[in-house]
C-alpha positions as CSV (number, residue, x, y, z in Angstrom):
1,X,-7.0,10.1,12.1
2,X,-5.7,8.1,9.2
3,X,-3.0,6.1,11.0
4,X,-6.0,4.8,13.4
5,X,-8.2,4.2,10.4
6,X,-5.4,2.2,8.4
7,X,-4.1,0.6,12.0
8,X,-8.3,-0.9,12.6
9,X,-7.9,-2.0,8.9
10,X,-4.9,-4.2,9.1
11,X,-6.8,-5.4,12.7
12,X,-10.1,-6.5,11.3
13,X,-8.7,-7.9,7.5
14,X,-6.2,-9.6,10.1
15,X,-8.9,-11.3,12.8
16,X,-11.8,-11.6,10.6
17,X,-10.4,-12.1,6.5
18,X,-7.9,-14.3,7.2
19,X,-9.1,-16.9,9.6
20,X,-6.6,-20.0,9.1
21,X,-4.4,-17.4,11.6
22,X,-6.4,-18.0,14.6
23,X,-6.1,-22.1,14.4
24,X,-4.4,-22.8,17.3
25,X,-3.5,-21.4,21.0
26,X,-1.7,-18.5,19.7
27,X,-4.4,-16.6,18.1
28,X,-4.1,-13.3,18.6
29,X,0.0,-13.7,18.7
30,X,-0.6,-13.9,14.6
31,X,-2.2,-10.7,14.6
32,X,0.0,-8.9,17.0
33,X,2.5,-10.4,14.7
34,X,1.3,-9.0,11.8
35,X,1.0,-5.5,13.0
36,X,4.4,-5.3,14.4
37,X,5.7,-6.0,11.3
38,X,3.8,-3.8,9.2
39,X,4.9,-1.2,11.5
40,X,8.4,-2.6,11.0
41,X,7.9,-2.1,7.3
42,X,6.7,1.5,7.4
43,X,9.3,2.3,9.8
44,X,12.1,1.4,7.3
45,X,10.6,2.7,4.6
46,X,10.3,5.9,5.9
47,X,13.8,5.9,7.5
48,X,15.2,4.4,4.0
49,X,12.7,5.9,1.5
């Protein structure tokens, strides 16, 4: 429930908020990008938290 709310968050601030991301041919790559390492964060913090 609230892991797929917060994941579509970080999604839409990421494609639609921030649009100097998606100048270029890797677009979505800086999206991708950015989830990955917010899952990287959480990860860590929950293993080192």
């Amino acid at each position: 429930g609230m892991a797929l709310a917060g994941g579509a968050m970080l999604f839409v601030i990421s494609d639609e908020v921030i649009p100097e991301t998606h100048h270029g041919v890797h677009s979505r790559l800086s999206t991708y990008a950015l989830m990955f390492g917010f899952i990287v964060m959480m990860t860590l913090d929950n293993l080192f938290g």
